[in-house]
C-alpha positions in Angstrom: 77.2 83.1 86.4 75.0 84.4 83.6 76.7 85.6 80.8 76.0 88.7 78.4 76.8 90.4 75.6 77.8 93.8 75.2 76.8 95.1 71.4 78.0 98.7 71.0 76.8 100.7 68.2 77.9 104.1 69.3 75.7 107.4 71.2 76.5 109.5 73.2 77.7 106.6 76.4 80.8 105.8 74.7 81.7 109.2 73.5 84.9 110.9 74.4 86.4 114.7 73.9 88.3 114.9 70.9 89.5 118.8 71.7 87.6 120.6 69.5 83.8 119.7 71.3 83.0 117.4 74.9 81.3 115.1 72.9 83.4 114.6 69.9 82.6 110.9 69.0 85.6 108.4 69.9 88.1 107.4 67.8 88.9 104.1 70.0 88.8 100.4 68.2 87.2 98.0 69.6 89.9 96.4 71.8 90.1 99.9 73.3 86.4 100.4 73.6 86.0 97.5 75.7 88.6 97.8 77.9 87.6 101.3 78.7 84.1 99.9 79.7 85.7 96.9 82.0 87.6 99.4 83.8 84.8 102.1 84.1 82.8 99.7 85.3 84.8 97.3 87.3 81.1 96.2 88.6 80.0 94.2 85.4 82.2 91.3 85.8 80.3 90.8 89.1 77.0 90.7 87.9 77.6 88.4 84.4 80.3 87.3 82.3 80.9 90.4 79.9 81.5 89.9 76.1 81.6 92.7 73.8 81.5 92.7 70.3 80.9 96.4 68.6 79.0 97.0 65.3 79.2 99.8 64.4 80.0 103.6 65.5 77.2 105.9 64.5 75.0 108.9 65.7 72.1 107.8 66.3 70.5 110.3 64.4 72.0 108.7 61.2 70.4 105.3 61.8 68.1 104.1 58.9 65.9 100.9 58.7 68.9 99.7 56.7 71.0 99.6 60.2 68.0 98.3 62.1 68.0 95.3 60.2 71.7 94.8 60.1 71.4 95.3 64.2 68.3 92.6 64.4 70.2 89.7 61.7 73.1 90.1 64.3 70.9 89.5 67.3 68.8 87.1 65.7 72.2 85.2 65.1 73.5 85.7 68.6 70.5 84.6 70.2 70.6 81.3 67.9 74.0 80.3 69.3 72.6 79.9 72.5 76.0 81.1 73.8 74.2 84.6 76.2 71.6 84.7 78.4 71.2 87.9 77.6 72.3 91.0 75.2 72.8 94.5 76.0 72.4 96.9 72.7 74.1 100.2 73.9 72.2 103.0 71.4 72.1 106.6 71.2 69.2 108.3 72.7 68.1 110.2 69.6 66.3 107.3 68.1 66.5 104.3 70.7 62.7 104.2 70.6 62.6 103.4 67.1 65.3 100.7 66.8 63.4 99.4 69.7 60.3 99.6 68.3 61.7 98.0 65.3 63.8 95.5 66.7 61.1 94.4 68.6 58.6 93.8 65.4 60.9 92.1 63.5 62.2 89.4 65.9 58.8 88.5 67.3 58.9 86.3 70.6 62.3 86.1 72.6 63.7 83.8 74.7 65.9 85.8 76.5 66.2 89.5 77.0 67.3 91.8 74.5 68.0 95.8 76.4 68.7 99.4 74.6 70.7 101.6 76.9 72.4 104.5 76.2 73.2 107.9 78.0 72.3 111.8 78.2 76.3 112.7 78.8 79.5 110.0 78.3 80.4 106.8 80.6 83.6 108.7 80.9 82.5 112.2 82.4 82.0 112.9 86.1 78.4 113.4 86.2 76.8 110.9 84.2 73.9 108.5 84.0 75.8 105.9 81.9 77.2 104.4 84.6 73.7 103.5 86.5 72.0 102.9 82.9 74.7 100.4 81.7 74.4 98.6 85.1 71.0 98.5 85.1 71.0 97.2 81.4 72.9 94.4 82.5 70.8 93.4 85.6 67.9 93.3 84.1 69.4 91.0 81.1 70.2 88.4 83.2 66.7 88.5 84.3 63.2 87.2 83.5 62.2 89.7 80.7 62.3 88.0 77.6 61.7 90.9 75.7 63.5 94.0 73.9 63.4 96.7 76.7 64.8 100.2 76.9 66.3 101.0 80.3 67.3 103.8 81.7 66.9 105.9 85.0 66.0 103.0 86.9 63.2 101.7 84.6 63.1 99.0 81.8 60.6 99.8 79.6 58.7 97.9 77.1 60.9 98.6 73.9 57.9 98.7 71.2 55.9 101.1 73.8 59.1 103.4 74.6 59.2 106.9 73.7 62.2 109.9 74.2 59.9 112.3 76.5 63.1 114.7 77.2 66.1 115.9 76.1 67.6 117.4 78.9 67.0 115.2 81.8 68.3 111.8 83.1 64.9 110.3 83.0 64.7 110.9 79.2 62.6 107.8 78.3 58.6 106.9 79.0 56.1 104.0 78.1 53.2 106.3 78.8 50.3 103.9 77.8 52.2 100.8 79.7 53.9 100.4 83.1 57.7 99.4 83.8 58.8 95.7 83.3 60.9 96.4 85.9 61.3 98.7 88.6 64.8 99.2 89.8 65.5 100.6 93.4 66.6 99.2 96.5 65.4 96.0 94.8 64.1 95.0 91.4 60.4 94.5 91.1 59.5 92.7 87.9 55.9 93.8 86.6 53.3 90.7 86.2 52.7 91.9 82.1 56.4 90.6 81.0 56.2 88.9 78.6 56.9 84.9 78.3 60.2 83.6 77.0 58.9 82.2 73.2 60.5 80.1 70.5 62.6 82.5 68.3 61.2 82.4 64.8 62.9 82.5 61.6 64.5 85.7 60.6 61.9 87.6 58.7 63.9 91.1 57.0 61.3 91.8 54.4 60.6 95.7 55.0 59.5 98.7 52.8 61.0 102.1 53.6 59.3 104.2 52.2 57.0 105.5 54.8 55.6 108.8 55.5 54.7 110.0 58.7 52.7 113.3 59.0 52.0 115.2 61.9 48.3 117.1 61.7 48.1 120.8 62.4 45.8 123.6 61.6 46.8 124.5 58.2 48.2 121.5 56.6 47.6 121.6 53.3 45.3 118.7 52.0 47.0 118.9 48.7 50.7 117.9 50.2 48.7 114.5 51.8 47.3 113.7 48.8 50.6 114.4 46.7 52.4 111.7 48.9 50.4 108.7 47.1 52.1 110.0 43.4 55.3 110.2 45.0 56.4 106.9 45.9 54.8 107.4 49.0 54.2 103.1 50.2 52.2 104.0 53.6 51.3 107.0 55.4 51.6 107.3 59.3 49.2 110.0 60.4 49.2 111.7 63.7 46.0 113.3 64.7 44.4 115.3 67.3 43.6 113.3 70.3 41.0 110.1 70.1 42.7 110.3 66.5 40.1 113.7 65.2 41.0 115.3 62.1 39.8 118.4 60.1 37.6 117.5 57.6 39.4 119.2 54.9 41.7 116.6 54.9 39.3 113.5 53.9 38.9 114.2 50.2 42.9 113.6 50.3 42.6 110.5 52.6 40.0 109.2 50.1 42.2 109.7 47.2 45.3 108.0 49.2 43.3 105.0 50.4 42.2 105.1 46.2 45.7 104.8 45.2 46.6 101.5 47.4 48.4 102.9 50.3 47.7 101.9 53.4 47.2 104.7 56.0 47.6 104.3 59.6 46.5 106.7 62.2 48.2 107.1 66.2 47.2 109.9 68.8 49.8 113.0 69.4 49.1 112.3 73.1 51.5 110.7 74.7 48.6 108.9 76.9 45.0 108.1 75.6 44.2 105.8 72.4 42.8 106.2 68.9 39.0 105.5 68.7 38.2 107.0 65.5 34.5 107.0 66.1 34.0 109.4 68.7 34.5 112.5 67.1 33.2 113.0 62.8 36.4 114.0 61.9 38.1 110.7 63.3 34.9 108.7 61.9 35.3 110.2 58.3 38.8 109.4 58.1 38.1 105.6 59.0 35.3 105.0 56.3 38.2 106.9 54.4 40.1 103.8 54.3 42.3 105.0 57.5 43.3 102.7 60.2 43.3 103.4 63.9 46.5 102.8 65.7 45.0 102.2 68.8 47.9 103.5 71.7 50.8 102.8 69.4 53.6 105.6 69.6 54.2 107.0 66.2 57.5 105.0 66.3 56.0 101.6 66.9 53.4 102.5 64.2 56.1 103.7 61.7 58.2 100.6 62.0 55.2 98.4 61.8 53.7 100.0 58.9 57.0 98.9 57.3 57.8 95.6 58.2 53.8 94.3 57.5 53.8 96.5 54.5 57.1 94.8 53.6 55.5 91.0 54.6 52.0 91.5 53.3 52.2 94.2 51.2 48.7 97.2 50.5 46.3 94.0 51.7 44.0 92.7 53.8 46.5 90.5 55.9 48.3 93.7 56.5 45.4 95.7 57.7 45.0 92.3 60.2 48.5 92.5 60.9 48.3 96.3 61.9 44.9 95.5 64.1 46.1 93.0 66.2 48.8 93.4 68.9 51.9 91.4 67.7 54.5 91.9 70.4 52.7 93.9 72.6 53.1 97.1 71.0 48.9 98.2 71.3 46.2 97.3 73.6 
């Protein structure tokens, strides 16, 4: 039987009431935590030899680049054992995307599968989806995706394409500019783009934090973009109007960014489509600017690259090559 580990690190899936809200966070250890998820879900055992191990307890809406890194050295090291054929991350929704994004960047090719689940309501209510999501996170760990995925609502999704498209319903998660990895219904139907299994390399935690991501609208004041590059301001994520057009107004700022060595990386704010900076003058003026098309990154796979190959290469050629070329199969 194939055996996976269970790495909790809190949300909303392992939440219970505490009296004064339904979903006051849990004041369970560990020892409790996992035998409240064994007896929830009797249906693990069958599918893989469970072990559990829990990190940490936090709201997802608290995690910091800090915590990513902390998550991907205890991976890194669990995957080096060579004790799992798989590992389950169970996340909070609020910010899966990005500790998958991240996660995904920073331990490069995988030999086994690494999955983010999580939950819109608690494992421990009546109607909730962390019953199929955890299930699901499982199955598909002791399967042929050697890559960090995000599953839920019957999909696994490329982790470092994944994106929080709703807030409300069970099928809260998309990869809009890449299809499933895996398709679960009746059966499971693996994609042909999975990724190979690959050597794991090295743990690499260089990263610089101090990224700014900006999202263009009529109005925005050129003078705040330019401020950023004075302000300790390492790299600037820009998201523009559709093929990656901008207003003109905001090039003189762009030019004076680019000036003062940080590197600036543009994305789409469609969630489908690409950045091809050339078709429209604001888009083409921004480029000879210094910018950098994104290509179809999200805005969290291009926030957590920015930082890890600003942290590796630093404001330099090999980190505009680093940014151009698909790494882990985050762009096109």
């Amino acid at each position: 039987m194939r055996r996976v580990l269970i790495l909790l690190t809190g949300g909303t899936l392992m939440m219970r009431p505490t009296g004064a809200t339904a979903r006051g966070s849990s004041a369970l250890g560990l020892e409790d935590r996992t035998r409240d998820l064994v007896a929830a879900l009797p249906m693990l055992t069958s599918i893989a030899e469970i072990e559990t191990r829990e990190l940490f307890a936090m709201d997802s809406g608290d995690m910091q680049p800090a915590d990513w890194l902390r998550l991907a050295r205890h991976v890194h090291a669990a995957i080096s054992e060579r004790t799992h054929d798989g590992i389950v991350i169970v996340h909070g929704t609020d910010t899966m995307s990005y500790t998958a994004s991240a996660l995904a960047l920073l331990l490069g090719e995988l030999p086994i599968p690494v999955v983010l689940t999580g939950a819109q309501r608690p494992l421990f209510e009546p109607r909730t989806d962390a019953r199929e999501n955890l299930i699901d996170a499982v199955l598909v760990a002791t399967m042929d995706v050697p890559e960090v995925s995000v599953v839920f609502a019957s999909r696994a999704l490329r982790g470092v394409r994944s994106t929080k498209r709703d807030a409300w319903d069970y099928d809260a998660f998309d990869a809009p500019n890449c299809p499933p990895l895996v398709t679960l219904g009746v059966g499971a139907t693996l994609a042909p783009h999975v990724r190979r299994a690959g050597e794991l390399a090295p743990f690499d935690e260089r990263i610089e934090e101090r990224v700014l991501a900006v999202r263009v609208f009529p109005g925005l004041d050129a003078e705040l973009v330019r401020a950023a590059s004075g302000r300790g301001v390492k790299g600037l994520v820009l998201e523009a109007y559709g093929t990656g057009n901008l207003p003109r107004s905001l090039i003189s700022a762009l030019e004076h960014v680019h000036a003062s060595g940080v590197p600036m990386m543009i994305v789409s704010q469609c969630l489908r489509g690409f950045v091809e900076l050339g078709r429209y003058a604001g888009g083409a003026a921004a480029e000879a600017a210094g910018a950098i098309s994104g290509g179809d990154m999200t805005a969290e796979a291009a926030i957590a690259k920015l930082m890890i190959g600003l942290g590796r290469y630093g404001p330099t050629d090999a980190l505009k090559d680093y940014l151009l070329r698909d790494i882990i199969g985050e762009r096109a």
